[in-house]
N, C-alpha and C positions, 0 to 999 in steps of 0.2 A: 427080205425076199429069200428065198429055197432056192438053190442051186444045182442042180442035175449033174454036173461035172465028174466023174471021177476022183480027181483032188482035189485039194481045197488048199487053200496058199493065206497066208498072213503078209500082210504089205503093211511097211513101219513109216510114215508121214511125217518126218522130222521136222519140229518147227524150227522158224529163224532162232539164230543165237541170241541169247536174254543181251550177253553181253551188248551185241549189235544196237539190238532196239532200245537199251537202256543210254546208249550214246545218241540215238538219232535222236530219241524224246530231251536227252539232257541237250544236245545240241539248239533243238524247235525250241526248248523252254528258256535257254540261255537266251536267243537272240530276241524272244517275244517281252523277259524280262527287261534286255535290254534297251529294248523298245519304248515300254512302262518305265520306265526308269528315266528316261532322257522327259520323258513326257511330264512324267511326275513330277520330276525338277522345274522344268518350264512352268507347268501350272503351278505349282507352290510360287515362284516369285513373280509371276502375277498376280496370284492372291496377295502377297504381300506387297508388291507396288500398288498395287487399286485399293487395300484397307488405308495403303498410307496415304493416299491422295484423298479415300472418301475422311477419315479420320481428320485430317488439314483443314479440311470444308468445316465441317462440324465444329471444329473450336473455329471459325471464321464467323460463323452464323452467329453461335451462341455467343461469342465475342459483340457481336455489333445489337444482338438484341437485348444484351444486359448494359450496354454502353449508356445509356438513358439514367438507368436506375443507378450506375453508379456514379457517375459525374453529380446525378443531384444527393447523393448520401456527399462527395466531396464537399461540393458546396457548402454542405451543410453543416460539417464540421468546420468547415473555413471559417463560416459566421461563428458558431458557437464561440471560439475562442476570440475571436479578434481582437476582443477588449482585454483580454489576459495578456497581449503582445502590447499592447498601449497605456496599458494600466491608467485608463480613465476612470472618467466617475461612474458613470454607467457601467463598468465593470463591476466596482464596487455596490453599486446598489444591487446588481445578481448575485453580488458573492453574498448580501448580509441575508438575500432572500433561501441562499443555498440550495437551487436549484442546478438539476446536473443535467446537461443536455444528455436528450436519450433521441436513439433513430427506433420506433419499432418497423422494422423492417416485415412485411406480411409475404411470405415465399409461396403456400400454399402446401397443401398435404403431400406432395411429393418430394417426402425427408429424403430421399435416395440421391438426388437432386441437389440438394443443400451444399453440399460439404464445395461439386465445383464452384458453386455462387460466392461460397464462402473463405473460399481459395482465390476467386479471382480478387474480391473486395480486398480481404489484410495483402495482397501485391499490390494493389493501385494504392491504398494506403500508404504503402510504406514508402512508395517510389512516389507521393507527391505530398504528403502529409506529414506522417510521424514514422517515424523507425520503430515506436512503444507500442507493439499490438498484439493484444492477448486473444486468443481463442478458447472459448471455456467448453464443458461439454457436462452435463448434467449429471454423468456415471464417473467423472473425477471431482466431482465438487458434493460431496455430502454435507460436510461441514462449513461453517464458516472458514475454519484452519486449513481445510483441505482446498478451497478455494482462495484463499490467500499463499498459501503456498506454493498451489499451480501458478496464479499469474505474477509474483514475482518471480519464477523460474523460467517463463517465459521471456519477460523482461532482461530480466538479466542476461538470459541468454539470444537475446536479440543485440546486445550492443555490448556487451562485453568479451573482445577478441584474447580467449587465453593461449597464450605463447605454449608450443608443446616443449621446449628445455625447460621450460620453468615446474614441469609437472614430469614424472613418473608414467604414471597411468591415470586412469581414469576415479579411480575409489577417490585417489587425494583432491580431484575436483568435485566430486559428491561431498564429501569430507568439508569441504570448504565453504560449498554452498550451505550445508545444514548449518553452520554456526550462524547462519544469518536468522535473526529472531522475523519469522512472519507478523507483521502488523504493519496498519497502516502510517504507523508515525519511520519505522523503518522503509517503509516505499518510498516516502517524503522526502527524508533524509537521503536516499539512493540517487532521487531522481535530484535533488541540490547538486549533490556532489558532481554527476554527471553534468550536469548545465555547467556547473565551473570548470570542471576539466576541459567542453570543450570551447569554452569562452578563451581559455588561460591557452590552451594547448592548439598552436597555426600549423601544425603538419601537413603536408599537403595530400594523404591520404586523409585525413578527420575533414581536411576544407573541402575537399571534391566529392564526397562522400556527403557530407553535414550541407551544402549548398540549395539542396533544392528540396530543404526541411526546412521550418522555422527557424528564429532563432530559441523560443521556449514550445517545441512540439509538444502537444497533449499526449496522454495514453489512453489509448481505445482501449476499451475491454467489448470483446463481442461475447454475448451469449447464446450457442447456436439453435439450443433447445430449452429455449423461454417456459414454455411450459413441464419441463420433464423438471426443474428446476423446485426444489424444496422452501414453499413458502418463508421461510425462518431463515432460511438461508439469505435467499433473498432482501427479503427485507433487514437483516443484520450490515448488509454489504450497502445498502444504499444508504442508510441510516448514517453508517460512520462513513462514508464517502462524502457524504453531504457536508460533514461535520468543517472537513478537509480541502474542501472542495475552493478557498483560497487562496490553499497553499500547491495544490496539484490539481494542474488541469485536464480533467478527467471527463472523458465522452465513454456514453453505452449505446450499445446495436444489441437490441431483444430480436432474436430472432424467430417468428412468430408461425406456426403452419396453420392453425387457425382463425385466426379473429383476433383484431387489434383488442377489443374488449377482455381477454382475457387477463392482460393487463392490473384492470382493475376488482375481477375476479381473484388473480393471487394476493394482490397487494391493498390494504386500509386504504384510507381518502388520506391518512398522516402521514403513510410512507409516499405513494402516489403525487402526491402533493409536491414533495422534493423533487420531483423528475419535471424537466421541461420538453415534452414528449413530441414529435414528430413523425407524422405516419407516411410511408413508402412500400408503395405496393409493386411487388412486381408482376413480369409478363406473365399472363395467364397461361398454364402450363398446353392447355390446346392449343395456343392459337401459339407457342413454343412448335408444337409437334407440329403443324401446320405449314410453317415456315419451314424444317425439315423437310416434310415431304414433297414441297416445293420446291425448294432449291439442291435436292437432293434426289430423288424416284423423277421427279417431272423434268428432267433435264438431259439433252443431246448428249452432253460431255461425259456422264456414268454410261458406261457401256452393260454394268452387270441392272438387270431391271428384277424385279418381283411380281410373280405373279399373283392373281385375286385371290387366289386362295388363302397364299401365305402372308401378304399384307391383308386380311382381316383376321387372320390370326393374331398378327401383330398389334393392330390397331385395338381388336379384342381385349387382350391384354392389356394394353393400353386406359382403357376406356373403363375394364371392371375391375383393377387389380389394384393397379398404381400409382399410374398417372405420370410414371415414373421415363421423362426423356432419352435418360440415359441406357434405361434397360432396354430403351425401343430399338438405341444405336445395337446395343449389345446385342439384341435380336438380330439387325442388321448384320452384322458381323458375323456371326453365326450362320447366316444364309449364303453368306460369301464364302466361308470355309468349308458349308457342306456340298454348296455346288461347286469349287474345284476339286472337290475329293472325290464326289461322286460321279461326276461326267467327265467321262475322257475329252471331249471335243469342248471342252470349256478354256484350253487351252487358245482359245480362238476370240474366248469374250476381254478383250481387249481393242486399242484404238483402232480405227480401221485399217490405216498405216501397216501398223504391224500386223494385224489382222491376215493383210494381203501375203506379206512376205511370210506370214508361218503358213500359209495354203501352202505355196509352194515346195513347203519340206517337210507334207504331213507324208506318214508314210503310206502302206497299203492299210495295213490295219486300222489307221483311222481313217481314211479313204470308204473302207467296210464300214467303219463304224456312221458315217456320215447317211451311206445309201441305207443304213437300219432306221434310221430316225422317221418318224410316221408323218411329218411334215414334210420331207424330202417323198419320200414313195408318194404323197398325194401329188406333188410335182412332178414326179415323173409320167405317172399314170396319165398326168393332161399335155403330154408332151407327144410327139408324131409316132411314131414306132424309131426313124434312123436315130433321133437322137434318146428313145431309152434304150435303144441298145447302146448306145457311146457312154452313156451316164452308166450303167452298170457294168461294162467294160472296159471302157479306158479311164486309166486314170487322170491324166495330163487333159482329159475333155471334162472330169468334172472337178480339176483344182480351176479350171476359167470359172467354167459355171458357177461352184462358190464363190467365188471374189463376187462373182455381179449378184448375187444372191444377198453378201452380205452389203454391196452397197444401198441395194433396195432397203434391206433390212434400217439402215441407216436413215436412210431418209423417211422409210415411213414413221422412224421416231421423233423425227424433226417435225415433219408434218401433224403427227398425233398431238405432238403436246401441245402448239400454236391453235389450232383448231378446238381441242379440248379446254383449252383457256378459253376464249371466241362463243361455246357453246356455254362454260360456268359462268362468264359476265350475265346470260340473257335467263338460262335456267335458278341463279342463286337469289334472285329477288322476285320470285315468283309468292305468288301467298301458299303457305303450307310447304312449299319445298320440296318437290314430286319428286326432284331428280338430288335432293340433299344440301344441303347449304354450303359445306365446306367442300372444295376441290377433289380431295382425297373421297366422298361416297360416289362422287361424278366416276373419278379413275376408276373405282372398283366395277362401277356400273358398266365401265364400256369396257374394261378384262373381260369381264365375266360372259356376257352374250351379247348380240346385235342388238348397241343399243335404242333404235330406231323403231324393234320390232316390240318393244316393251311398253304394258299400260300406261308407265309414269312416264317416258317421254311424248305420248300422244297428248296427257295431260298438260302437257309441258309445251306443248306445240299449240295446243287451244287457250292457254292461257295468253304465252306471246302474241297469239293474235290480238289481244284486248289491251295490250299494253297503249299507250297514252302517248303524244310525241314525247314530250320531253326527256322524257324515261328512253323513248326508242334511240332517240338522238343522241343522249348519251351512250347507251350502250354499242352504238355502230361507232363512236367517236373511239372507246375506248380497246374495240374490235380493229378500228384501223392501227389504232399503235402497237396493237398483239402483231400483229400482221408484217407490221414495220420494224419490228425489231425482232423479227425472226431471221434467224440465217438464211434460208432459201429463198432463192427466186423465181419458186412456184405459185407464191402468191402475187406477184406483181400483180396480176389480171384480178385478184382477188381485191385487194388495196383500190385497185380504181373504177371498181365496181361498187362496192361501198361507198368510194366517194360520191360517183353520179347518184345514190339512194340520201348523200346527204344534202345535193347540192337539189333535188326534188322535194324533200322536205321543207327547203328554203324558200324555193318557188311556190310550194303550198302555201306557207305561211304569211308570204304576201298580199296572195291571191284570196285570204281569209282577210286580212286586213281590210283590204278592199270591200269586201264583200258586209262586213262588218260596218263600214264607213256608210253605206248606203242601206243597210237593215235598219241601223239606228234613225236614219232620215226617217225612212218609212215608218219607224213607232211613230214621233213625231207631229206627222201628221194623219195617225189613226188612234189619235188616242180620243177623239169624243165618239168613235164608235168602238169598243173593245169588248162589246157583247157578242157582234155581227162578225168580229174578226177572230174572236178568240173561239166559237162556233167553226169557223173555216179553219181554223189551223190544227182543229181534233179532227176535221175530217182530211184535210192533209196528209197528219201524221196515220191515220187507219187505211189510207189508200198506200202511203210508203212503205208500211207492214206486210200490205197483201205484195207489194211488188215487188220489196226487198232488193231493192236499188243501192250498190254500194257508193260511197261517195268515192274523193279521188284517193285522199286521206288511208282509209280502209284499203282499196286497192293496192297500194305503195306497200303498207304495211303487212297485206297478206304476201306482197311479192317478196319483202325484206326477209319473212321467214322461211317463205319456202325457199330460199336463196341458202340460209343457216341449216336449212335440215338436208340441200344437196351436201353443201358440204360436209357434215356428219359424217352420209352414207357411203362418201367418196375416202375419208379420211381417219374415220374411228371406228375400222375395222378391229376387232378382238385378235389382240397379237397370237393368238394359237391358229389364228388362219393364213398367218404368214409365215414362210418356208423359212428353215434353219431357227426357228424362234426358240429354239431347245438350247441351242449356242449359248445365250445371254440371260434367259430366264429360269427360273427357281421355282417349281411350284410343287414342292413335297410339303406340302402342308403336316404331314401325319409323322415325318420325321422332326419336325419342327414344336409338335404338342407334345413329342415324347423326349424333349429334351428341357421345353420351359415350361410345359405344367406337367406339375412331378404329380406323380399316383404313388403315393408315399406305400400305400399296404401293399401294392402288388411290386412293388422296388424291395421291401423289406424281408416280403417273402420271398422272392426270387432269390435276394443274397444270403439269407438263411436256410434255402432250399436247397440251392443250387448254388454254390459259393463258386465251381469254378467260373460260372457266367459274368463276373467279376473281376476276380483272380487270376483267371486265364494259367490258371498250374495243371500239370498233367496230373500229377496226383490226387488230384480230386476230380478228375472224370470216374463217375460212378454209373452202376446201371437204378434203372427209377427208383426201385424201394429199396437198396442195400446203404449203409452208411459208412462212409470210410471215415476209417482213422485218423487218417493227413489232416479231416477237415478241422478248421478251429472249432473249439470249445463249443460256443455260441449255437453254432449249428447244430454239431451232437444232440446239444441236449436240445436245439427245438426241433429236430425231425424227431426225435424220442416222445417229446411231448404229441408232438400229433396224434400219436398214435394210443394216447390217453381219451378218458372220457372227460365227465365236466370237474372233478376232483381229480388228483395228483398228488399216487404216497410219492414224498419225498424217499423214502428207503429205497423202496424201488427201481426211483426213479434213479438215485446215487449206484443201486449195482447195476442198473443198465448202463450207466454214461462208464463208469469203469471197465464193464465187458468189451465195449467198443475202444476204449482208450488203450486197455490193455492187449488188447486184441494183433498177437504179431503170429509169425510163424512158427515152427521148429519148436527146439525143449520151453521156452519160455512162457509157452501158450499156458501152463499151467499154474501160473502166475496172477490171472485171471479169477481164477477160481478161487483164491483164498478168500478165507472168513474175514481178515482185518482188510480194511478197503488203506494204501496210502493214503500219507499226510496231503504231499502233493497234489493229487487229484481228488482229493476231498474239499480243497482248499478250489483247486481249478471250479469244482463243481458249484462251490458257493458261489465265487463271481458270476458264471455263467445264469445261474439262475437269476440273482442280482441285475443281471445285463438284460434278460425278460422282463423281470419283472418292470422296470426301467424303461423299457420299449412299451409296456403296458400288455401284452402276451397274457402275462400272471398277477395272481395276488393275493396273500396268504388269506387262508380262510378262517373264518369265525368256529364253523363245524365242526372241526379237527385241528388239533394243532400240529400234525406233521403232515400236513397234507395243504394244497395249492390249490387254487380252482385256475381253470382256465377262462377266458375273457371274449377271446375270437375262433374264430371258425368251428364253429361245433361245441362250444364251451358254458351254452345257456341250455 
């Protein structure tokens, strides 16, 4: 605007002191740090106390579900020897036949899997069988020597306690070992000596030690990958084992991922023949993950849950990949680490207990952080107006409100799971399986939406109605003990409601008896007319048709079900409709795919593109197309190459990766420029290329001999 004034004046608007503001901001950023800091700490060791308690669990399970398969592998080597301890005749007629007890152990195609199975067995082994137990591996045993080698190194080093005065270092026990000639007549002679040493030698570390062994223990040898295993190989080892096989009591464990037949795939009917073979199958790795997901997702006591997203991610994996238990845990675990990292208020997904008492000393910031959550605002919003102004204004009104939030929270997972069981008894033996067979499609089903309002439940609900007594009766029988062995005491009313529908089906079935007792009369005496009668009983059944008359039967059971689908509607509400359910659930699915299914080309090019996105160094912050110098070699020359068409002079290619190598400031820039390219960065330049070609990038070409074609992006 224009001013009319006579004068005109300058006016100088001094801002606050930098100084000032740089303390009040370092001051806000100190306390807020310190804030995150305290916080930070708290959630890290509950992630760490809750991995260690779900961890606990998990060797518990898997503990009790291999218990089966390994007590009957004991057994089994118990009998194998027992005559070698007796030295009967019946010994002797096995030993002239020279067969060698064999377990083929069948695991299944999840090798990942193996090694714990394989861990657990040579422990139970050794602590009730034999102290002699080899574990072989297919990538140390090429040879027969190299296989006789590993397992007397094994052996030896299972029961031979070397004194450390008596040795130096370690070379002189290498040193010592190697003068032992590998073959099977020195095993023999090994294991002699050992029996007499501790026949001869009462020490009371050898007695207490040696007591809950044999007096002549066998030597297991396991093989853990039966088939990776070198036909010749094999068959050289059983061959002369057999030979021996009255002198040393020798058991094998083939461990098998596919098919006991393979067996006799590697091995003649001559060698095969020498094995006296025993098949043991273990738990099928589903119904392994199964029991996990059971006793671990479907339970009160884990407070951290998953959501549908990322348990189908999981279970995905699962199902197309591996098959693999362990990597499911390992998923698990990974879900735990990324939701204490990433949510501040996760700091609360612990037992309720404590739960309560950290309300109370959340500060404002998490206070804030709580009223942000979209589960919380749809709470407020159905709240009166006095109390959403309390809830977004005082604090001290919503650390109550949380606590009663997160008890609801609690029980509806009590509730969910009892019910959700109650619903997989009635849904999992349906024909075709609308709502999925195993537990785990059920849980996804009812994360994911209302599952009430879904086609496969209505299916689900018309089939139950045609269900049969026997079938009903059990299924309420074993809905009562779901019920009864739930912690709450919400179902009481539920349990004895069930009862009076079993104690009606009782009544029916008497009342059929009866009825039954006097039908039969009436055949009876209508059997010289059953022209006249069996006429009146088709037009019976055509008038029943038109009238559609339920019996009492039908009635009871249409009431049974609509009884299972209130419950449903009341109980298997989709935990995203339940308030604070951000607290205890996990569902980034998308952080989850970008960490276990790798995208190898776009990983590869990003750390060849862009290396600091990896490296996190300032010196390689670059702008889009300039190339720095800092970066490794590797990159150089593949942002260089991009910028090639579908051949690549080497010449050229060698002064551009130099110009950038060389490439500094001041006098020396002109260092760059000379004709002789260094030794060093000529030598650099080979690997790098080398390190492409290797990644598959490049690959010399036929057409030219100093020149490269290119492979990927733009290079056909």
């Amino acid at each position: 605007m224009s001013t009319h004034s006579i004068s005109k004046g300058c006016f100088v608007f001094k801002p606050p002191s930098k100084k000032r503001r740089v303390r009040q901001e370092t001051a806000s950023n100190s306390t807020e740090r310190k804030n995150d800091s305290e916080d930070t700490e708290l959630r890290f060791a509950s992630c760490q106390s809750l991995w260690a308690q779900i961890k606990l669990e998990t060797e518990k399970i898997q503990e009790n579900l291999n218990k089966q398969l390994l007590d009957n592998l004991v057994s089994f080597l118990r009998r194998s020897h027992s005559e070698f301890q007796e030295k009967t005749t019946e010994w002797s007629c096995q030993m002239k036949s020279r067969e060698i007890p064999t377990a083929a152990l069948v695991l299944g195609v999840n090798v990942t899997d193996h090694d714990m199975t394989f861990k657990s067995l040579s422990e139970v082994l050794q602590d009730d069988i034999t102290p002699y137990v080899a574990l072989l591996e297919a990538k140390d045993c090429p040879g027969i020597k190299n296989l006789m080698q590993k397992l007397m190194g094994q052996l030896m080093n299972c029961c031979i306690d070397i004194d450390e005065d008596s040795f130096e270092d370690d070379s002189h026990v290498q040193v010592s070992q190697n003068k032992i000639r590998c073959s099977m007549t020195s095993l023999i002679n090994w294991y002699k000596s050992v029996m007499k040493k501790t026949d001869s030698e009462t020490t009371r570390k050898k007695r207490n030690s040696s007591s809950r062994h044999w007096q002549s223990p066998p030597v297991v040898v396991i093989f853990k990958d039966m088939e990776s295993f070198t036909t010749k190989v094999l068959q050289d080892f059983i061959v002369i084992s057999s030979h021996h096989i009255h002198e040393l009591p020798l058991a094998l464990i083939f461990g098998i991922a596919t098919s006991p037949m393979i067996i006799h795939s590697l091995l003649p009917h001559s060698v095969s023949s020498l094995l006296c073979i025993e098949l043991f199958q273990s738990l099928s790795c589903k119904e392994h993950l199964s029991t996990i997901i059971d006793k671990l997702l479907l339970t009160a006591w884990c407070p951290f849950k998953l959501g549908e997203k990322v348990l189908k991610v999981l279970i995905n994996i699962f199902l197309y990949h591996d098959f693999s238990v362990q990597n499911f845990i390992k998923g698990f675990q990974l879900c735990i680490v990324e939701h204490f990292y990433s949510q501040p208020l996760s700091v609360l997904c612990c037992e309720l207990v404590d739960a309560k008492k950290r309300v109370n000393t959340l500060s404002h910031n998490q206070c804030e952080n709580i009223r942000r959550l979209p589960s919380f605002r749809r709470y407020v919003e159905s709240q009166v107006s006095e109390n959403q102004i309390a809830l977004l204004t005082s604090d001290s009104f919503l650390k109550e409100v949380t606590q009663k939030l997160l008890e609801d929270l609690q029980l509806y997972h009590e509730n969910y799971v009892s019910v959700l069981r109650c619903l997989h008894v009635f849904t999992s033996s349906l024909p075709k399986y609308p709502l999925g067979k195993q537990i785990r499609e059920l849980h996804c089903a009812c994360l994911e939406n209302q599952v009430w309002e879904t086609e496969e439940y209505e299916s689900s609900l018309q089939l139950a109605r045609m269900l049969n007594k026997s079938d009903l009766v059990t299924m309420l029988q074993q809905c009562v003990e779901i019920f009864v062995s739930s912690s709450g005491k919400e179902f009481d009313k539920t349990v004895e409601k069930l009862k009076e529908f079993l104690t009606q089906f009782q009544e029916l079935e008497a009342e059929a008896f009866e009825e039954d007792v006097s039908v039969s009369s009436e055949k009876e005496l209508q059997k010289k007319t059953d022209l006249y009668h069996l006429q009146k009983t088709l037009l019976e059944l055509k008038e029943s048709r038109r009238s559609k008359k339920l019996t009492k039967f039908e009635m009871l059971r249409f009431e049974v079900v609509d009884y299972i689908d209130s419950l449903v509607r009341n109980y298997l509400v989709p935990a995203d409709h339940k308030t604070l359910y951000e607290v205890v659930y996990f569902n980034t699915a998308s952080v989850l795919r970008g960490h276990l299914n790798a995208a190898p080309r776009t990983a590869l090019h990003t750390a060849l593109n862009n290396p600091y996105c990896y490296l996190k160094n300032q010196a390689l912050k670059s702008d889009g197309g300039s190339i720095s110098n800092k970066a490794p070699d590797i990159c150089i020359a593949y942002k260089l190459h991009l910028e090639c068409g579908r051949l690549i002079n080497l010449v050229d290619w060698l002064e551009a990766f130099s110009t950038v190598v060389m490439a500094v400031e001041g006098p020396k820039a002109d260092a760059a420029s000379s004709d002789q390219v260094d030794h060093i960065i000529y030598a650099r330049f080979i690997q790098a290329v080398s390190e492409l070609i290797f990644l598959g990038f490049i690959k010399p070409s036929k057409q030219k001999t100093d020149h490269v074609a290119r492979l990927t992006w733009g290079g056909c």
